[in-house]
MOPAC internal coordinates of N, CA, C and O (Angstrom, degrees):
PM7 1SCF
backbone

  N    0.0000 0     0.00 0     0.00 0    0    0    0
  C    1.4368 1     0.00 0     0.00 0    1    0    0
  C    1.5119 1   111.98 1     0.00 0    2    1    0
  O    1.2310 1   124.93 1   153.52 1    3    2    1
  N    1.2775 1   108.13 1   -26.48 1    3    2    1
  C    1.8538 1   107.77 1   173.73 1    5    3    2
  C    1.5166 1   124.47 1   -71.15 1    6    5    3
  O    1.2310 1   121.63 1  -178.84 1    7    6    5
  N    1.3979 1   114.50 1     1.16 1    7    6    5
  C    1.5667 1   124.35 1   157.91 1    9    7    6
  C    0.9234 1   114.27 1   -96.70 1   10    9    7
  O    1.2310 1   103.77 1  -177.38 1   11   10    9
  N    1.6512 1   147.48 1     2.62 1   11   10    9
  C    0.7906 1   141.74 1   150.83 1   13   11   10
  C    1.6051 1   134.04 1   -55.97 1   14   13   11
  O    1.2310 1   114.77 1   160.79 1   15   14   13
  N    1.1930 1   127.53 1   -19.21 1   15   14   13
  C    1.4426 1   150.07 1  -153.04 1   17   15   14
  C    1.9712 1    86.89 1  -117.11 1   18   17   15
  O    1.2310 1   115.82 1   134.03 1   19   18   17
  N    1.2270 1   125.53 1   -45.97 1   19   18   17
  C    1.2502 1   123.95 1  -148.13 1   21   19   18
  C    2.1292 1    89.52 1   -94.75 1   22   21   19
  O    1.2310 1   124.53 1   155.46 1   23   22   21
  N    1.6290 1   108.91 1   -24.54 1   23   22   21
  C    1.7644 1   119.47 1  -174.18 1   25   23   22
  C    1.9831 1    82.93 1   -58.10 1   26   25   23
  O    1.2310 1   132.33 1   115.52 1   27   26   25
  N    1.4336 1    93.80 1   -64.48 1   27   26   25
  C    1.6270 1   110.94 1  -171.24 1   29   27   26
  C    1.7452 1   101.86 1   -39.61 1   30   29   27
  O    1.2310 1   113.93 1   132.67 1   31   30   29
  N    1.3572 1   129.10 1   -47.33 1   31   30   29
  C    1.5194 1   120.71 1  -163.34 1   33   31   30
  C    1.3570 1    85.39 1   -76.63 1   34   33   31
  O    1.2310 1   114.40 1   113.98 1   35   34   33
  N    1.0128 1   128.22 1   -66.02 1   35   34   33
  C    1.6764 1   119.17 1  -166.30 1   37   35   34
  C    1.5747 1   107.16 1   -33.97 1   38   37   35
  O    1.2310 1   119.54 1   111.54 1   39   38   37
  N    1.3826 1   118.49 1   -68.46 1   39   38   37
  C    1.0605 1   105.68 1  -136.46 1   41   39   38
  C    1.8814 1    95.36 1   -92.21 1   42   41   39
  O    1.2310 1   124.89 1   170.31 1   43   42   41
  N    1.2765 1   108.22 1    -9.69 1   43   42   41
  C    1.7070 1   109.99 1   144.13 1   45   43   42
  C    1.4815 1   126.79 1   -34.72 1   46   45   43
  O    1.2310 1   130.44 1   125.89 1   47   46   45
  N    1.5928 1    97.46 1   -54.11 1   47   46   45
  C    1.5613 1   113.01 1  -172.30 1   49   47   46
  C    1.4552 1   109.12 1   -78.58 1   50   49   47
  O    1.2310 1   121.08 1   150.68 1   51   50   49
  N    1.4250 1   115.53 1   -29.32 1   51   50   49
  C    1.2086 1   115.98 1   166.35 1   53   51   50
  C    1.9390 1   133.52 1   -58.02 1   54   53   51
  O    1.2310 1   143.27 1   125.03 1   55   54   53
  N    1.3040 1    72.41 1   -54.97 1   55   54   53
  C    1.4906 1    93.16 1   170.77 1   57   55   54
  C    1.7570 1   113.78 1   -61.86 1   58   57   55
  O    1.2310 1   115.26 1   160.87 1   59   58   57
  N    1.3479 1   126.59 1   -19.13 1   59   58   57
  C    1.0396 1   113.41 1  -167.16 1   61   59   58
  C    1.5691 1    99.56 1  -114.74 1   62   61   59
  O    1.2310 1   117.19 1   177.13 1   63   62   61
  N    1.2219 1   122.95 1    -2.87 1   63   62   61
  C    1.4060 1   146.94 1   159.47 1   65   63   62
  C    1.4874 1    97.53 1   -57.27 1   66   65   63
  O    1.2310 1   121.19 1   107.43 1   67   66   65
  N    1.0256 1   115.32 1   -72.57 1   67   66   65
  C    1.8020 1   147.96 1  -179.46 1   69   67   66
  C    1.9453 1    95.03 1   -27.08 1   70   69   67
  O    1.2310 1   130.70 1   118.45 1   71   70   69
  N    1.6792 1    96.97 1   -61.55 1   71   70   69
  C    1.3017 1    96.29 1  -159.47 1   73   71   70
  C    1.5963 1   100.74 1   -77.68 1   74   73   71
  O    1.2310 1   114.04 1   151.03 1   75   74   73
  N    1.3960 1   128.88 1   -28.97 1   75   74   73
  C    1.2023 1   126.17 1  -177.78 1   77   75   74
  C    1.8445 1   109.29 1   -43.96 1   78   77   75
  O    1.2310 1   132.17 1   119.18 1   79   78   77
  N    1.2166 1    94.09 1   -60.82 1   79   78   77
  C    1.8691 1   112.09 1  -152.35 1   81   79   78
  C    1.7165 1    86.50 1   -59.21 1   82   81   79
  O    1.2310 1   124.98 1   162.30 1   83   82   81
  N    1.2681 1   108.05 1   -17.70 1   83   82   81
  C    2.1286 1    91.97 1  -159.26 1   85   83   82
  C    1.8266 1    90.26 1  -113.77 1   86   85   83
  O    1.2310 1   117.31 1   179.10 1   87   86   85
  N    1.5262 1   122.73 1    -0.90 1   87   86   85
  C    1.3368 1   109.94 1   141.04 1   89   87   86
  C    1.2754 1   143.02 1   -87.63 1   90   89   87
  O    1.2310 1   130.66 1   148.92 1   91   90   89
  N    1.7821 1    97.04 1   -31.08 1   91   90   89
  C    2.0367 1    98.19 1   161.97 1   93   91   90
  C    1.6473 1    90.54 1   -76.45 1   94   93   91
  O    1.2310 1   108.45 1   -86.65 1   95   94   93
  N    1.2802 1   139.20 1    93.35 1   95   94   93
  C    1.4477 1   123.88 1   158.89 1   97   95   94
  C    1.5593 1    80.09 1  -163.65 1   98   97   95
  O    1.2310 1   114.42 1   148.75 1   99   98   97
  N    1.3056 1   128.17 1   -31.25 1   99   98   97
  C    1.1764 1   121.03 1   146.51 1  101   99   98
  C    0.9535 1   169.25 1   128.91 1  102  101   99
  O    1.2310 1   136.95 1   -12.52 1  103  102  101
  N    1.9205 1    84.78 1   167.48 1  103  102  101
  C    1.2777 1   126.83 1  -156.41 1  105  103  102
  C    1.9020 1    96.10 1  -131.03 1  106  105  103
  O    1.2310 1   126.87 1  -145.60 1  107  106  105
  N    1.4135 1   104.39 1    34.40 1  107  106  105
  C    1.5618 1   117.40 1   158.28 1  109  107  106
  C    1.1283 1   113.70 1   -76.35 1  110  109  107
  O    1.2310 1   121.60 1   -58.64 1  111  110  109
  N    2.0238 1   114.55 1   121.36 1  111  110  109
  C    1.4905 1   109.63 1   161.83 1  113  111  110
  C    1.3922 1   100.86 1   -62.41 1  114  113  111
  O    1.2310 1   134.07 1   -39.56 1  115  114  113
  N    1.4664 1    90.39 1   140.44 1  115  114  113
  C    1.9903 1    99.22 1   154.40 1  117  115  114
  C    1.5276 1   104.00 1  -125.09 1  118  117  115
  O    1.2310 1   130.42 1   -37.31 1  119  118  117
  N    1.4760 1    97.51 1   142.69 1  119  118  117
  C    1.3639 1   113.18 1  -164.74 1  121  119  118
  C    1.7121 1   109.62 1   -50.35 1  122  121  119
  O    1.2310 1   137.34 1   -29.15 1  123  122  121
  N    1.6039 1    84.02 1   150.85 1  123  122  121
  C    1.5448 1   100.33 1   169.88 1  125  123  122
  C    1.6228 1   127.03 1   -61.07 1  126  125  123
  O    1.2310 1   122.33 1   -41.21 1  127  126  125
  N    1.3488 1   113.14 1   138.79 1  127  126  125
  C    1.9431 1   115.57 1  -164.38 1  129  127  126
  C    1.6361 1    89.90 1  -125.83 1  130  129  127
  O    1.2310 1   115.81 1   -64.48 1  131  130  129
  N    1.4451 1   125.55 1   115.52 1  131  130  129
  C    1.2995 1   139.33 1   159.22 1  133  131  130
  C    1.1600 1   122.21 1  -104.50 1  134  133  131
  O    1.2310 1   115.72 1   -43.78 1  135  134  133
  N    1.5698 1   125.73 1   136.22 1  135  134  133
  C    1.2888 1   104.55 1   174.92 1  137  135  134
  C    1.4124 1    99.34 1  -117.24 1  138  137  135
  O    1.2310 1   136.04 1   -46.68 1  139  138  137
  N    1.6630 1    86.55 1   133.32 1  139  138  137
  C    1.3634 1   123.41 1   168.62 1  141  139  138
  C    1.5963 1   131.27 1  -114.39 1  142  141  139
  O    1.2310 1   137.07 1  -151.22 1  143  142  141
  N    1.2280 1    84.55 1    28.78 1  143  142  141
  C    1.7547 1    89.35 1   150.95 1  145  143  142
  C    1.3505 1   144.85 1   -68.75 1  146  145  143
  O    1.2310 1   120.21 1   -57.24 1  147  146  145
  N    1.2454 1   117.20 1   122.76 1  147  146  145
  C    1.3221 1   112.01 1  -153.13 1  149  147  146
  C    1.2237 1   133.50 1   126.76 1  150  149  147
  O    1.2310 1   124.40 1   160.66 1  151  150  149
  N    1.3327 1   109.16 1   -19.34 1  151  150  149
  C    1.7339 1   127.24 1  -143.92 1  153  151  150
  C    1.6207 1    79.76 1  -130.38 1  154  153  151
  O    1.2310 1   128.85 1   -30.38 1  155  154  153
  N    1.5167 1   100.56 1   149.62 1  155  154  153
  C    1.6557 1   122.60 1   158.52 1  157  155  154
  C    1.3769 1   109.14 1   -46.47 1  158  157  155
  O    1.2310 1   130.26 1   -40.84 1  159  158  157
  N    1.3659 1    97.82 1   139.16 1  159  158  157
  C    1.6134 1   112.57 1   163.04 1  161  159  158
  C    1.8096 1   107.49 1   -56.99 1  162  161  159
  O    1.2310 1   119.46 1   153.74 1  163  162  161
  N    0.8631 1   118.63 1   -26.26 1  163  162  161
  C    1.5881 1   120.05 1   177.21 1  165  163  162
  C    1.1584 1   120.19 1  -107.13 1  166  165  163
  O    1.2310 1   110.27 1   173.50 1  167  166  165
  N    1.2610 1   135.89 1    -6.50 1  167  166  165
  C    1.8897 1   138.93 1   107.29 1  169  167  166
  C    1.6275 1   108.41 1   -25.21 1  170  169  167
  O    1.2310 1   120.95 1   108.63 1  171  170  169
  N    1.0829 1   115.79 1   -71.37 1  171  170  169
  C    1.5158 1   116.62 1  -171.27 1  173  171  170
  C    1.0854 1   126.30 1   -44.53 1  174  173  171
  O    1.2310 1   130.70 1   120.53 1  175  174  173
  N    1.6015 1    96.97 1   -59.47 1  175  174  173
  C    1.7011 1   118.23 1   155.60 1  177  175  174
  C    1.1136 1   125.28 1   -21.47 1  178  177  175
  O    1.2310 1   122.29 1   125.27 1  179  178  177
  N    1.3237 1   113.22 1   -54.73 1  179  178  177
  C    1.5583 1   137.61 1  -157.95 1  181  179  178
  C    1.5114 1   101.54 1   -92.80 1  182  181  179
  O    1.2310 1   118.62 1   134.48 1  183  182  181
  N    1.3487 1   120.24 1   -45.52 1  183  182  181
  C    1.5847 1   124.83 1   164.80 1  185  183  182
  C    1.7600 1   114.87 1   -30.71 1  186  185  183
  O    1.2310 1   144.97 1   111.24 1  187  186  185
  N    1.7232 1    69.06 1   -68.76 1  187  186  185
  C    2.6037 1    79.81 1  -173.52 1  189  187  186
  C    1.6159 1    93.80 1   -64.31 1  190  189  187
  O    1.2310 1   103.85 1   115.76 1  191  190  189
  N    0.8508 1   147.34 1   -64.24 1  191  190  189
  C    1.4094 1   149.24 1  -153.00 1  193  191  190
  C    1.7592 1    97.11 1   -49.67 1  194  193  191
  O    1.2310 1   126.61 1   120.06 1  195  194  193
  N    1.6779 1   104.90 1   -59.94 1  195  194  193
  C    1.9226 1   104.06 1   179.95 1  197  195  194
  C    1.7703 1   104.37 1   -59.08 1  198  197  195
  O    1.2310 1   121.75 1   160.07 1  199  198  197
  N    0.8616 1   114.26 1   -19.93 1  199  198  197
  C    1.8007 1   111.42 1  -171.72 1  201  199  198
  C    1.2472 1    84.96 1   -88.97 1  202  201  199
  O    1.2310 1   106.92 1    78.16 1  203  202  201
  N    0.8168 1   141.95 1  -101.84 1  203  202  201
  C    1.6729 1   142.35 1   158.44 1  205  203  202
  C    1.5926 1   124.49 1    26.19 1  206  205  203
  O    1.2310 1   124.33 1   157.40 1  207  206  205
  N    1.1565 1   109.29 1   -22.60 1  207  206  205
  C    1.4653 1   137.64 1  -171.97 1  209  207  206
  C    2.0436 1   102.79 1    54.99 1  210  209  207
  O    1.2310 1   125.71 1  -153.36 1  211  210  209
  N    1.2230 1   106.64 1    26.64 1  211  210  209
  C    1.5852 1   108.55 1  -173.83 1  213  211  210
  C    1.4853 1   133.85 1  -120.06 1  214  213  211
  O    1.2310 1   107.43 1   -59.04 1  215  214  213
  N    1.0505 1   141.04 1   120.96 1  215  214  213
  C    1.5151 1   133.58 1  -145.40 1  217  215  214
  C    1.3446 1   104.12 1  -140.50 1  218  217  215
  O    1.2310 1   123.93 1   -54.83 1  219  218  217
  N    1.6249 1   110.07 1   125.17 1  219  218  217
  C    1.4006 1   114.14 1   169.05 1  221  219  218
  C    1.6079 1   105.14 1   -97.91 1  222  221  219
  O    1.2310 1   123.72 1   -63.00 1  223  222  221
  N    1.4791 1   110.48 1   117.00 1  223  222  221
  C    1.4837 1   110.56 1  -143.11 1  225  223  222
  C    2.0310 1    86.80 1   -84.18 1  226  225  223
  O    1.2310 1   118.77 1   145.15 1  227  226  225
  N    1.2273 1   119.96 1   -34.85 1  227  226  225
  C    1.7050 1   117.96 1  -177.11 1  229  227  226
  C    1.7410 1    95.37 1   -49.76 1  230  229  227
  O    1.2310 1   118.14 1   117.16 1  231  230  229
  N    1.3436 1   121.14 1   -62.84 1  231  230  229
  C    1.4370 1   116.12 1  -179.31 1  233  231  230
  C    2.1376 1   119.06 1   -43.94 1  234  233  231
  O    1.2310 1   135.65 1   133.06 1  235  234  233
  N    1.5467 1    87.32 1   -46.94 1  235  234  233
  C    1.6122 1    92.10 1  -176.92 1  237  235  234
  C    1.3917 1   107.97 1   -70.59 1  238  237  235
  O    1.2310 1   113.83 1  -179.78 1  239  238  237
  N    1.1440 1   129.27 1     0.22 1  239  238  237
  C    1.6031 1   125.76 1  -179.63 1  241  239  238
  C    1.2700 1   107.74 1  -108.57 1  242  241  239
  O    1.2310 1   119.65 1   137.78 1  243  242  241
  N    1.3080 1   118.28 1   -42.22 1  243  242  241
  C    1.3546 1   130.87 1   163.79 1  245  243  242
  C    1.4584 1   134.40 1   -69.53 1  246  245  243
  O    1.2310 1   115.12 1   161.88 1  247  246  245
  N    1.1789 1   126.86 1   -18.12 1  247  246  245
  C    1.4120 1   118.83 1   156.21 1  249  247  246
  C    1.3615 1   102.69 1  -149.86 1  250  249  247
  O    1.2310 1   127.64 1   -33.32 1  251  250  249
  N    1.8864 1   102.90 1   146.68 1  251  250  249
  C    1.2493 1   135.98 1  -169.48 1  253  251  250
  C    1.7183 1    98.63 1   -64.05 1  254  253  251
  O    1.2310 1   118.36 1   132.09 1  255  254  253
  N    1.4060 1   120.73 1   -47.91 1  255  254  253
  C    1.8190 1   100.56 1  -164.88 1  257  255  254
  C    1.9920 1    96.07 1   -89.06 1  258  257  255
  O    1.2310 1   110.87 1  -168.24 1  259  258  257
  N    1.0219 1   134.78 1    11.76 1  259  258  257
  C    1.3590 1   145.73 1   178.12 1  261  259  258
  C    1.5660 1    92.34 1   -84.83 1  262  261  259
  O    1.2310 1   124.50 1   145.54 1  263  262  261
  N    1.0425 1   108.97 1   -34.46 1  263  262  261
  C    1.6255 1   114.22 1  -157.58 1  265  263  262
  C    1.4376 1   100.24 1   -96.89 1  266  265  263
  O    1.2310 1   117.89 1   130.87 1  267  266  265
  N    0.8755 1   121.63 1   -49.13 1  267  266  265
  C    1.7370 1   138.68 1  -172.05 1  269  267  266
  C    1.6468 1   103.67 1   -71.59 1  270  269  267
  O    1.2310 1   124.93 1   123.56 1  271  270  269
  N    1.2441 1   108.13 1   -56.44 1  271  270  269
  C    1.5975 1   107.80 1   160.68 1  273  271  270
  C    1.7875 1   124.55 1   -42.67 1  274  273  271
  O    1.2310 1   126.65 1   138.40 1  275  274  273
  N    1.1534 1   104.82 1   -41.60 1  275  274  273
  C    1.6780 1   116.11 1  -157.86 1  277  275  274
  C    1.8941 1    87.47 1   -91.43 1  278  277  275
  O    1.2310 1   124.28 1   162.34 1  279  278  277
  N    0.9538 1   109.39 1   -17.66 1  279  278  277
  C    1.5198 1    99.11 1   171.05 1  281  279  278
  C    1.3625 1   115.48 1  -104.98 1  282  281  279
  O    1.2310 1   119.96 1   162.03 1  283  282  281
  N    1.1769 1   117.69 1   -17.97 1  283  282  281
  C    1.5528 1   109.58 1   166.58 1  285  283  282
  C    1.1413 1   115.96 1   -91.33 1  286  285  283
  O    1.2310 1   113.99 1   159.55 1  287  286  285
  N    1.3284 1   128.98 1   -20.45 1  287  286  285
  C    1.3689 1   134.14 1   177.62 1  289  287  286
  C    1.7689 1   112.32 1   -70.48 1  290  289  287
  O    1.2310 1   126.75 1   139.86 1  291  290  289
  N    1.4067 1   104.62 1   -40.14 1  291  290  289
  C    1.7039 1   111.09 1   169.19 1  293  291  290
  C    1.6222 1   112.01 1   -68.05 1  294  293  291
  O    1.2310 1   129.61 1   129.01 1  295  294  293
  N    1.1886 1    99.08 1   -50.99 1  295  294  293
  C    1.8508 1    96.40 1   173.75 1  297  295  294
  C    1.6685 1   120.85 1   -60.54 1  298  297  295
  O    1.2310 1   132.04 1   158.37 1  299  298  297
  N    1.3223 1    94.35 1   -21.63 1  299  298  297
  C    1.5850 1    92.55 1  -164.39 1  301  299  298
  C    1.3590 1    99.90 1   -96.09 1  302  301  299
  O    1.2310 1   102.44 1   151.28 1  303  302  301
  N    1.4416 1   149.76 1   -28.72 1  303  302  301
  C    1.7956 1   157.57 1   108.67 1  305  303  302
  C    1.1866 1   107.84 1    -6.55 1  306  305  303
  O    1.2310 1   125.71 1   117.62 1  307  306  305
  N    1.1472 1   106.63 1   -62.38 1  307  306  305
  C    2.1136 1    93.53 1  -170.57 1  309  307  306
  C    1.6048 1   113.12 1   -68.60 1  310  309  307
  O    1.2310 1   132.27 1   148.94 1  311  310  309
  N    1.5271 1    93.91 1   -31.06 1  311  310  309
  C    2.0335 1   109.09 1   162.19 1  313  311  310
  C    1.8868 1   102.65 1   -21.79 1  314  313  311
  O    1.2310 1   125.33 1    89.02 1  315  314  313
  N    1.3569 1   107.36 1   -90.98 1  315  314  313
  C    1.4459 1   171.96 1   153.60 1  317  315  314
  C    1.6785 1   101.22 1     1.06 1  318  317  315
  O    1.2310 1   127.57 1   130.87 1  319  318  317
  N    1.4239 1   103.04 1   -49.13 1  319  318  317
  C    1.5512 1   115.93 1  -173.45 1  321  319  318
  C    1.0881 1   117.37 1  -102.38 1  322  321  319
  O    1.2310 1   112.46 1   151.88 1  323  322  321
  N    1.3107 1   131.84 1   -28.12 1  323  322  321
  C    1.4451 1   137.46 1   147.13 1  325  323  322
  C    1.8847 1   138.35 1   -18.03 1  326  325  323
  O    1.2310 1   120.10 1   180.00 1  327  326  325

């Protein structure tokens, strides 16, 4: 009868093992969804690229919604991830 108490911790510990692994599973970010309809294809561009943490600097010098995108798109991600 004194394995009885110790069947119970196991399969306690199991079970709560059990529930761990299938709550960190989740607790996955999934990427950020904006809508940007409306906006230039090179706004948009410039959006994913600032979330992205990545910059094609000839585009960002060269056009105003490339530029305007890539800074709202980084501000509005680092928002988001925080």
């Amino acid at each position: 009868m004194s394995s009885l108490p110790a069947d119970r911790v196991r399969r306690a510990g199991a079970l709560l093992g059990l529930v761990l692994l299938l709550a960190a599973c989740g607790t996955q970010q999934r990427p950020q969804s904006f809508n940007l309809s409306g906006y230039s294809a090179s706004y948009r561009q410039g959006h994913a690229d600032g979330c992205a943490q990545r910059r094609d600097d000839r585009q960002y010098r060269a056009e105003g919604d490339y530029m305007m995108g890539w800074n709202d798109g980084r501000s509005a991600c680092a928002k988001t991830q925080r």
